[in-house]
N, C-alpha and C positions, 0 to 999 in steps of 0.2 A: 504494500500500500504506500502510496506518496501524498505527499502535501496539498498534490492539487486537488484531491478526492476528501481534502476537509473544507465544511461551508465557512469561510470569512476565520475570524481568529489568525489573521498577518501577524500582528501584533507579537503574541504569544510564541509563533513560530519561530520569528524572528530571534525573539529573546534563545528559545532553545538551540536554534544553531548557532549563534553565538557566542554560546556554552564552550560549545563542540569547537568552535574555530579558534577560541581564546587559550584552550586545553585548562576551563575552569571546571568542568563536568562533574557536580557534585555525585555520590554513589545514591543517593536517595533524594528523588522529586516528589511532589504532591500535586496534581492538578487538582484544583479546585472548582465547586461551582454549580450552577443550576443545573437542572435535567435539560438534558434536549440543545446544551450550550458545545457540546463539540470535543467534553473531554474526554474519551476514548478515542476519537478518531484522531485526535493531538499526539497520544499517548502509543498509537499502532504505528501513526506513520513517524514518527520521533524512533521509535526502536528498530522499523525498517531503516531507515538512514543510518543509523549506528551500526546494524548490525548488516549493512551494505557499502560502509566505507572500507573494506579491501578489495575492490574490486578493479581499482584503478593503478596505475604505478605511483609506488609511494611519492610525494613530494613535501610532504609538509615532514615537520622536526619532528625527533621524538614523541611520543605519546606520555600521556600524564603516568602511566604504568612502565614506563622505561623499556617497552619490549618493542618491537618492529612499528615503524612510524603509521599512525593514522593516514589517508589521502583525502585532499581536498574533492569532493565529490558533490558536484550539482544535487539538491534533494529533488530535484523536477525534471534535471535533461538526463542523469543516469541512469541505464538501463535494468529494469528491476529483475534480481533473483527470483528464478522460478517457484525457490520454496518461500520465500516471501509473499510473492503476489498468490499463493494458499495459503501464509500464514503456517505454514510448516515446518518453520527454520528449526534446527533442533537448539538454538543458544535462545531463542526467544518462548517465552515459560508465561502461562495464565493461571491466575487465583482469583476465584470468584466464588462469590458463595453457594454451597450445595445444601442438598434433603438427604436424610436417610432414608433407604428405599425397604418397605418390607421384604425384599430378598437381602438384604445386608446382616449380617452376623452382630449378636448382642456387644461384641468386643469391638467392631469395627468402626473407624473414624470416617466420615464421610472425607473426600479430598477431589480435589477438581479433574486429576485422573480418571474419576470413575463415571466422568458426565463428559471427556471429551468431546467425544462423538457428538453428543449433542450441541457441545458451545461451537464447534467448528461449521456445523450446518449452518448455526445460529448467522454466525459471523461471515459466511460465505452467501446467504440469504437477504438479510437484512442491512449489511456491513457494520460500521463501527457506530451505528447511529438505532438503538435501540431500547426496550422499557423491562424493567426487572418483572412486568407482568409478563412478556414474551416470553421470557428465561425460563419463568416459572411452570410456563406453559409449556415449553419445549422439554424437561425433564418434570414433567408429569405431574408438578405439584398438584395438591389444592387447599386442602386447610394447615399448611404446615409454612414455617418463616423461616428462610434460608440462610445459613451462616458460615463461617470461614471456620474451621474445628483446627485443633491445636495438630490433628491428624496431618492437616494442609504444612503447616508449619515444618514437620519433620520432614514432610516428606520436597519444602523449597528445602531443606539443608541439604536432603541429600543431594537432589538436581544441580544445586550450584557450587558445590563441594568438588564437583568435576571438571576438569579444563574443558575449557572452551574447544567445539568440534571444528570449528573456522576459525581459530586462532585470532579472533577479539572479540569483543565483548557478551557478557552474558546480560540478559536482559528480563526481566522480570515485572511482568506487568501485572500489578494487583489492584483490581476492582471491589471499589467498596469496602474498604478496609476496614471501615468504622463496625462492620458487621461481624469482625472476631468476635470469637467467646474471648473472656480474658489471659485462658492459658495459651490460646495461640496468641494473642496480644505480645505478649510477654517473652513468650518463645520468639517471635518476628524482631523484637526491642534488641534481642541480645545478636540476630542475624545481623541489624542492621548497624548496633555498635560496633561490631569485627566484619564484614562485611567478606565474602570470597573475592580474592584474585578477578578484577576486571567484569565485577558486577555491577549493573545498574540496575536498581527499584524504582521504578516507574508508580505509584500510585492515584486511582482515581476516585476521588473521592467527594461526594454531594453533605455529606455532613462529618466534616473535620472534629467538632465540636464534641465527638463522641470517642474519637480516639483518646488513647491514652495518653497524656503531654506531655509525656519521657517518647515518644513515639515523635508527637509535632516538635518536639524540640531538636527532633535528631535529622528531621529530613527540610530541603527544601523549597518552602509552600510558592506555589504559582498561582495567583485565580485566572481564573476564568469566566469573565464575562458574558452578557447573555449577548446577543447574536444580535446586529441592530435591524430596522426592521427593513430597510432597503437589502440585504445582504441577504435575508429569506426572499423577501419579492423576485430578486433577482433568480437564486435558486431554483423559486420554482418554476419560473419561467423556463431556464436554460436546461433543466435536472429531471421536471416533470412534463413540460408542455402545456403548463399555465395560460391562460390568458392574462393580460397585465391587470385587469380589474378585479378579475378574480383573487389573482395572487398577490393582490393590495391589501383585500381586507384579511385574507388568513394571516399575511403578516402581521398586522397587527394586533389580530388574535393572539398570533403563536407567542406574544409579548417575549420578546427573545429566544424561542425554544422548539429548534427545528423539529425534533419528536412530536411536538403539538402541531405544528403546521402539518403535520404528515396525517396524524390523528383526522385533523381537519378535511381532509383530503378521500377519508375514507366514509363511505354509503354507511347509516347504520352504525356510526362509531361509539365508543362504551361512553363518550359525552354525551350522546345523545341521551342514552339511559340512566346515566347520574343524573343529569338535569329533570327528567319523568321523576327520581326518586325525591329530592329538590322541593322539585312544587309540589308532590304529594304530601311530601313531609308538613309541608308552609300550610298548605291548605289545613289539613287536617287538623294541624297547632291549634290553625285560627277557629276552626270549628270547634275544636276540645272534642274530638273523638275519639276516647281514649281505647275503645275496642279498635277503630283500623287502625289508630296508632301501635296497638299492642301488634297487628298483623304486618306492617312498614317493618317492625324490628324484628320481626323473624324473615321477613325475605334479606334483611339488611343480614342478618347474624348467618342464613346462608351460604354466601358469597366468604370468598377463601381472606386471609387476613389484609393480605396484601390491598386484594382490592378494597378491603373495607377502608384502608389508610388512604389509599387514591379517590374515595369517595369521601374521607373527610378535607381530605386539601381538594376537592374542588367544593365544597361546602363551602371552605375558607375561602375561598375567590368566587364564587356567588355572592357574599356577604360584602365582600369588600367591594365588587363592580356595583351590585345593590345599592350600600350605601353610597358610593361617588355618583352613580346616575341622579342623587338627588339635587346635587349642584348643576345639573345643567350643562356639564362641558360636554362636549363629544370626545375630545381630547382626550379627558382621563378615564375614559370607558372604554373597555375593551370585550365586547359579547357580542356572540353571533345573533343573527336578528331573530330565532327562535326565544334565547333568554332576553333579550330586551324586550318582546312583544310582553312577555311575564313580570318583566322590571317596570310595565310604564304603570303597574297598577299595585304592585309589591313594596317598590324600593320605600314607599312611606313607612313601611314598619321595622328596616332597619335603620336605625339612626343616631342621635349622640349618648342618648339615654340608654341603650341595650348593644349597642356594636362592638364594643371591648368584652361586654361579659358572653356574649356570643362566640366572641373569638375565644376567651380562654375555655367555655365549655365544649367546645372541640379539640381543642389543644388536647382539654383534658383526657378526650376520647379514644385521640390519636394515641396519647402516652399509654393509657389503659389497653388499648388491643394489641399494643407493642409489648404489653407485658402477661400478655396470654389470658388477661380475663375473660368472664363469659358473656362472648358479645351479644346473646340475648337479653341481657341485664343494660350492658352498655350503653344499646341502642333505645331501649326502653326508656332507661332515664334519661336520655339525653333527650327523644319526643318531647318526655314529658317536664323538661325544664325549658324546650320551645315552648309550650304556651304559654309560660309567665313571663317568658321574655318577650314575646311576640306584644305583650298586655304594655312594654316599658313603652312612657312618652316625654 
């Protein structure tokens, strides 16, 4: 994969070959940043270039590693490695979080080995631009939350433990880091203190904030900003076959976040049906119907965890487009004209008096199904503290 196959983020690239050209190349990076902002596809095509600079005759000085000199090598005009362009180099290494599967043994650590196959499809399918619902999808989840086991950990020592099969760099790309249990945390902390011979740890990470910060203090952090909204327009024009009016307003939809622009893009998309659970919920609030409300929380308790979080954050951006449709800007709204058709007669009842406590009763949701309560309960009260908020003026 190459640089040109990431949407916008110059910026960022810049900075990392930079890195590369200066021989400052720290062993451990962090992309940072929203979903849908591009860092994976930063993070694939940064390890292909690294691990595509012997291909030319040496010219540049010694390497930071003191062994055979790096070469200055165009990241755009050089001709890509066949095991690269599948993603099959054997020095470039993935960690992403898995499931234990009921054929796996009571002793057994899950590790990203045992779902290859499936992350390969994933990535050779969809490429570097995708949603931990896909992931989840494509190795078979459903009511279960994915994570990095300490299993993963042993088994990056051994992988990088090994000299390099192309003689430079080893490259190690871990998604979602913050998703360790803590004893791979900790097992990762002391990899990345002593570091193997001519390793780099590439991480991608959407909430930093949850790592352990003997971990951020050791690597480092790059953000990654959201995607501006002409650089999607353009995208989709060039990428999908857009028309430019069309691929106006998804832009501005996708508020920085090519993933959502894509979403947008698709007949029948899971926005569609958050937004049906939405106004069901609102309605009912305002009605005080606490029997369909008790039925909203078992279709809600239903749906696998994952999705229940994806259907709290867009709660959280229903609330907050709700409430700014009440100023009148168009500017600061950003809904497709299904949820405005619903806002032009809604947004009064979120407002200064209820939109903070709104916000942390979801929060509080999000946090509760992240830590495996019973989202029949969850969802229950959470209806039923919409109607007294809905009541706030």
């Amino acid at each position: 994969m190459k640089f040109t196959e990431v949407i916008g983020q110059e910026e960022v690239r810049d900075r990392l070959l930079q890195m590369v050209d200066e021989q400052r190349l720290p062993h451990a990076l962090m992309l940072c940043g929203p979903k849908g902002a591009g860092k994976m596809a930063l993070a694939i095509a940064f390890a292909c270039h690294l691990l595509s600079r012997r291909q030319a005759a040496p010219v540049a000085p010694p390497s930071m590693f003191g062994d055979e000199p790096d070469v200055a090598v165009s990241p755009d005009e050089a001709p890509e490695h066949p095991m690269l362009a599948k993603l099959e180099h054997p020095d470039l290494h993935f960690t992403y979080p898995t499931i234990k599967l009921p054929s796996m043994g009571s002793d057994h650590k899950p590790i990203s080995d045992d779902f290859a196959s499936e992350w390969h499809d994933l990535l050779m399918t969809h490429g570097p631009y995708f949603t931990m619902d896909q992931w989840m999808t494509a190795i078979g989840a459903e009511n279960q939350q994915a994570i990095i086991t300490a299993g993963e950990s042993d088994e990056l020592v051994r992988k990088l433990s090994l000299k390099s099969s192309q003689g430079g760099y080893k490259v190690s790309i871990i998604w979602l880091p913050e998703r360790m249990n803590i004893e791979c945390a900790n097992k990762l902390l002391k990899l990345i203190e002593e570091p193997p011979s001519q390793t780099v740890f590439l991480m991608v990470s959407e909430e930093p904030d949850r790592l352990l910060e003997t971990i951020r203090s050791r690597v480092q952090r790059i953000d990654v900003k959201k995607l501006p909204a002409d650089v999607i327009c353009q995208a989709l024009i060039s990428r999908r076959g857009i028309d430019e009016t069309s691929a106006r307003r998804i832009s501005r939809l996708a508020n920085g976040s090519w993933l959502k622009a894509l979403e947008e893009l698709q007949v029948g998309s899971e926005n569609e049906q958050f937004l049906d659970l939405f106004i069901s919920l609102m309605r009912l609030a305002y009605q005080r119907n606490v029997r369909e409300l008790r039925r909203w929380s078992e279709t809600m308790a239903s749906f696998g965890r994952e999705k229940q979080k994806r259907w709290l954050e867009f709660f959280l951006r229903m609330v907050r487009e709700n409430f700014m449709y009440n100023f009148r800007n168009e500017d600061l709204v950003y809904m497709t004209q299904k949820e405005e058709d619903f806002a032009r007669n809604f947004a009064r009842f979120i407002n200064e008096a209820n939109v903070l406590m709104i916000y942390d009763l979801a929060n509080r949701a999000i946090r509760d199904i992240g830590q495996n309560a019973n989202a029949k309960i969850v969802f229950f009260d959470f209806a039923l503290q919409m109607i007294v908020l809905l009541l706030q003026k």
